[in-house]
C-alpha positions as CSV (number, residue, x, y, z in Angstrom):
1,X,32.0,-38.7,-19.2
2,X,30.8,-35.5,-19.8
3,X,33.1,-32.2,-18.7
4,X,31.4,-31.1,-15.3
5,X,33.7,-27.7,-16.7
6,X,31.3,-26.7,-19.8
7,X,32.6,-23.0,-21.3
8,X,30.4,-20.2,-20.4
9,X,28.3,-19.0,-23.3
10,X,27.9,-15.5,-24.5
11,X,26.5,-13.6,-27.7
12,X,27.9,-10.1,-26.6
13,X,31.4,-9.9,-27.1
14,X,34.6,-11.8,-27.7
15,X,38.4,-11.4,-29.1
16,X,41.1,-13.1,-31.0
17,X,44.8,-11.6,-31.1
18,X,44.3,-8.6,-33.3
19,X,40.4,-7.6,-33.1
20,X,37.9,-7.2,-30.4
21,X,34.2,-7.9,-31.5
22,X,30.4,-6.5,-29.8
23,X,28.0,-7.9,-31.1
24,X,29.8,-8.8,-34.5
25,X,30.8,-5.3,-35.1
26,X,34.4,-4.4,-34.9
27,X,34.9,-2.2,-31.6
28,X,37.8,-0.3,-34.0
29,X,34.4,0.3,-36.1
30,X,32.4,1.7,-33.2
31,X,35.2,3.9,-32.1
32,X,35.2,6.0,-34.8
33,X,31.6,5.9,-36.4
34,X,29.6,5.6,-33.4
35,X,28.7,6.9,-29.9
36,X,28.7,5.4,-26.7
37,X,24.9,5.3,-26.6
38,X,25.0,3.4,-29.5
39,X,26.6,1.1,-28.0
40,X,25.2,0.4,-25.1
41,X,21.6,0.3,-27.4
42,X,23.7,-2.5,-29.3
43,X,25.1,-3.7,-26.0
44,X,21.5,-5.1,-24.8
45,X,19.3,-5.1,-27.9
46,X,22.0,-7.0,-30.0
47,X,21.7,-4.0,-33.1
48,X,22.3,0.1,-33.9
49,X,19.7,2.1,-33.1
50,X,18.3,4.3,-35.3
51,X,19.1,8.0,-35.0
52,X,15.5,8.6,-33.2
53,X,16.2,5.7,-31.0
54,X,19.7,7.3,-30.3
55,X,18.6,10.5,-29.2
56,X,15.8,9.1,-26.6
57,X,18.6,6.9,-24.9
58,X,21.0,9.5,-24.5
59,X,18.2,11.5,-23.2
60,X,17.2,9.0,-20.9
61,X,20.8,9.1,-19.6
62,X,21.1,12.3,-19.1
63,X,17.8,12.8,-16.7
64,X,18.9,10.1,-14.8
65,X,22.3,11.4,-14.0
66,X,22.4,13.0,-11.4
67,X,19.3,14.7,-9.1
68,X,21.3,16.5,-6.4
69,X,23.7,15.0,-3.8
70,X,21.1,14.2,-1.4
71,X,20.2,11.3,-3.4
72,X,20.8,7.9,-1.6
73,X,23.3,6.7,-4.2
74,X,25.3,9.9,-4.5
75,X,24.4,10.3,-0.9
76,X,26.2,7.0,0.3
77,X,29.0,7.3,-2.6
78,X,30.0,10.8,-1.2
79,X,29.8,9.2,2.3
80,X,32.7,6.2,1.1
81,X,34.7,8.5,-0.4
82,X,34.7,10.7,2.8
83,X,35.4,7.6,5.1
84,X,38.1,5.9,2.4
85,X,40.1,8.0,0.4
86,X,42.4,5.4,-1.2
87,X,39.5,3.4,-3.1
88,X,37.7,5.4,-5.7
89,X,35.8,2.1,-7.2
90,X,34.8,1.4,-3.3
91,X,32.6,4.7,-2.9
92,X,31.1,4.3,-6.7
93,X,30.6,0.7,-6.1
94,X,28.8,2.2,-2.4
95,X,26.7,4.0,-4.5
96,X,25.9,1.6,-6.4
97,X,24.7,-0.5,-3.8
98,X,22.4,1.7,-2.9
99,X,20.5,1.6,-6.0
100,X,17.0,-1.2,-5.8
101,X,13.5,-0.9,-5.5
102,X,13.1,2.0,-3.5
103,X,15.4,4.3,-5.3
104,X,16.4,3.5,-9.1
105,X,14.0,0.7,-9.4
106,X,10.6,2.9,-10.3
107,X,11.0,2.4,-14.2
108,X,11.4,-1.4,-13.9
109,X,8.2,-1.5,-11.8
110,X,6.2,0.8,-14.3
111,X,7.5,-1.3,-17.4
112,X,5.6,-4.4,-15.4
113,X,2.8,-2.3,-14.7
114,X,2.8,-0.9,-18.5
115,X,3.1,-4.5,-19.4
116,X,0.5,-5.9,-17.4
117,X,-2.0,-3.2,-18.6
118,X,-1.4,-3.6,-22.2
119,X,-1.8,-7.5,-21.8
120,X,-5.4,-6.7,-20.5
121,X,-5.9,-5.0,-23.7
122,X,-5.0,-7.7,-26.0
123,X,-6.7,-10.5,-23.3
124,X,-10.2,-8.9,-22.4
125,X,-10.6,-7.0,-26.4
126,X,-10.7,-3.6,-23.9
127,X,-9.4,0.0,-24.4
128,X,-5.8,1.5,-23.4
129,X,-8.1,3.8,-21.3
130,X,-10.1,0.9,-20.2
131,X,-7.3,-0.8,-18.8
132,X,-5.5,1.7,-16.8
133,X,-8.9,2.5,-15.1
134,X,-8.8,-0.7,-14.0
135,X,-5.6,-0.6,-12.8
136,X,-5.9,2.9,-10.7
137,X,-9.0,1.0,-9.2
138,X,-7.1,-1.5,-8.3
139,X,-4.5,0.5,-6.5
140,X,-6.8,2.8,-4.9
141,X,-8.5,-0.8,-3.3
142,X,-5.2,-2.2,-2.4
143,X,-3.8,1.3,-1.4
144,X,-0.6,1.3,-2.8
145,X,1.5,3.7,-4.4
146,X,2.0,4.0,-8.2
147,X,5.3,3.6,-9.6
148,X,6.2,5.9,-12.4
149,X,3.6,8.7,-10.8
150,X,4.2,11.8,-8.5
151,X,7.0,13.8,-7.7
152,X,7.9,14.9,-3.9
153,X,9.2,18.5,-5.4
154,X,7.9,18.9,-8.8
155,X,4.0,19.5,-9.3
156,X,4.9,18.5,-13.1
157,X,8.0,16.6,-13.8
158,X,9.5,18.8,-16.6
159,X,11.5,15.9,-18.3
160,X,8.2,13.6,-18.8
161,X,6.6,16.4,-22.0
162,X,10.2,16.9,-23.2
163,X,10.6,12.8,-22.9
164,X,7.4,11.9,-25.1
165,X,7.6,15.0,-27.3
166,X,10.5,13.6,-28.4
167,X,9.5,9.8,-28.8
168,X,6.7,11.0,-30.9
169,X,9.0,13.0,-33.2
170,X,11.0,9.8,-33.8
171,X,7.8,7.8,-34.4
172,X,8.7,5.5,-31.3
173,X,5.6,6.7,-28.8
174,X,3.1,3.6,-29.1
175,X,1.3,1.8,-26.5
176,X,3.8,1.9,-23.3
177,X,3.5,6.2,-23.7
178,X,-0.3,6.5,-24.6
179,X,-1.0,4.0,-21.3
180,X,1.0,5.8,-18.8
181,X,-1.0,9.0,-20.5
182,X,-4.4,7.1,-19.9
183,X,-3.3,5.9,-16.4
184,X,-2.5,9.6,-16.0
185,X,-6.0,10.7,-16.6
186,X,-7.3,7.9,-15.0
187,X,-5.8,8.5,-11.4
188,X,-6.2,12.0,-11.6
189,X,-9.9,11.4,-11.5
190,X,-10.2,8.4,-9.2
191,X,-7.4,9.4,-6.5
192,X,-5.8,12.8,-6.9
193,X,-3.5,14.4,-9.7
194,X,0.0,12.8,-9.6
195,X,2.0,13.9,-12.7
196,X,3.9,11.0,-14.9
197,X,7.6,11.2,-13.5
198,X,11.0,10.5,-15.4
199,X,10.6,7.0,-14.1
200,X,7.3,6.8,-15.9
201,X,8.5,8.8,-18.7
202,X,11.6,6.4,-19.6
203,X,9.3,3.6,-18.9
204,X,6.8,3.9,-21.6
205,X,9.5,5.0,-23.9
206,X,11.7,1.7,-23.6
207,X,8.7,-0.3,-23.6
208,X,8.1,1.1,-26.7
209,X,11.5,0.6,-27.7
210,X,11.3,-2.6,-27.5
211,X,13.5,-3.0,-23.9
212,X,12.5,-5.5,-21.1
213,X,11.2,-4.0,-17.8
214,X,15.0,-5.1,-15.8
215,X,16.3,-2.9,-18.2
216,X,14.1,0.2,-16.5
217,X,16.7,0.1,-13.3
218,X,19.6,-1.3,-15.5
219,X,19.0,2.0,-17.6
220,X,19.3,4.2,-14.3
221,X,22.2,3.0,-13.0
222,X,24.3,3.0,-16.1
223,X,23.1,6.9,-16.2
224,X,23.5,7.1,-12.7
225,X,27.5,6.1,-12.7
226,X,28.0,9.6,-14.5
227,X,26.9,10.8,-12.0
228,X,28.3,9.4,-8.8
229,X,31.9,9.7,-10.5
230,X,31.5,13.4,-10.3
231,X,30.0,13.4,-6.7
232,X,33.1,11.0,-5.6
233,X,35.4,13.6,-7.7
234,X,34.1,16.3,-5.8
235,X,33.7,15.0,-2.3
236,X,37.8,13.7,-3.0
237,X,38.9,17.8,-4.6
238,X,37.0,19.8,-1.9
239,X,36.2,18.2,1.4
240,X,38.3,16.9,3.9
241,X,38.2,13.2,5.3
242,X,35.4,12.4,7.8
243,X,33.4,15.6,7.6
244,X,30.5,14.0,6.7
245,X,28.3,13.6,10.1
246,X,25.1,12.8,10.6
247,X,23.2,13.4,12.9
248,X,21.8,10.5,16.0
249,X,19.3,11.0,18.5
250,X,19.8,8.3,20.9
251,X,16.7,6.8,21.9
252,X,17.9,3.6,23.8
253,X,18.0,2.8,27.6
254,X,19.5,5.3,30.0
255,X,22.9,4.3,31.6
256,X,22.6,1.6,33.7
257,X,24.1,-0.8,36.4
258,X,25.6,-4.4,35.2
């Protein structure tokens, strides 16, 4: 009878007594000749980057960081900590939570719209430029909005040049950057200008690193933890406990009679 208990399975790390493995390096190894970015490169693509492939990462991480405390995940995380001051994973993992489709989840989006584009490329023998025409049209139709595109405070998204400036210089800027440049063009002339954003930027840049499109929130949220464990830190050092109101209007029924 076979065991109804089979082992898990897992090619990403494992240990004996004296040594402790990722991805068949030694982690002794890691420690002292390479970086945490290389790592988590290694981590999810199962080898080192290169040094070119290291330095968009880490930049990656660092735009994602942190954008101002009024950001729903550092938002909620600073609300935990001000509700619960014994648990310090409770109001990271709160901002965590917070984290999905609506706020983190833009580059995951734009790496399937990247890929969808690129695939009409190969399928109807068309142009990069071709292709996101197609798909501007399409969302001007349907009336939806574009992930990847527009910024509510910047007019141009001063990560994006630095972002793909950078991929170039490492020889990594292929077909995920010169679509999202085409679909740039493209909506500016058949909706109205909206400027590549940082989710857009690290989109076309791990699509051209190779990375699937989950990894586009994945990415965010490991940069975000950075962080949320400084917005926790702070809320913890210089607020007091429950100051954090906000404010109701109270639209319900008026007192009544039971």
């Amino acid at each position: 009878m076979k065991d109804i208990m089979e082992p898990w399975r897992t090619a990403i790390a494992t240990s004996d007594e004296t040594h402790i493995w990722i991805r068949g390096y030694d982690v002794t190894a890691l420690m002292t000749r390479a970086g945490f970015t290389d790592t988590i490169f290694l981590l999810h693509q199962g080898r080192l980057p290169s040094a070119g492939e290291r330095r968009l990462l880490d930049a990656i991480l660092v735009a994602v960081a942190d954008h101002g405390a009024g950001a729903p995940s550092c938002a909620t995380a600073r609300l935990a900590a001000s509700g619960n001051r014994q648990s310090l994973s409770a109001a990271i993992a709160a901002g965590i939570l917070a984290i999905g489709d609506e706020h983190g989840g833009a580059g995951s989006a734009c790496m399937e719209l990247i890929a969808r584009g690129l695939e009409r490329t190969g399928q109807e023998e068309t142009s990069v430029h071709d292709a996101a025409k197609r798909i501007a049209e399409e969302v001007r139709a349907a009336k939806k909005r574009l992930p990847g595109m527009g910024h509510r405070k910047h007019t141009t998204d001063p990560r994006t040049a630095v972002l793909f400036a950078m991929a170039r210089e490492a020889g990594v800027a292929a077909k995920g950057v010169a679509f999202m440049e085409a679909l740039e063009q493209e909506v500016r002339e058949l909706i109205r200008p909206l400027p590549i954003n940082i989710d857009g930027a690290l989109a076309a840049v791990l699509y051209d690193l190779g990375f699937p499109p989950p990894f586009g929130k994945l990415v965010f949220i490991i940069g975000r933890v950075a962080g949320l464990t400084a917005e926790v830190a702070e809320e913890y050092a210089r607020e007091k406990a429950m100051r954090i109101h906000i404010p109701v209007n109270y639209d319900g029924a008026p007192p009544r009679e039971f």
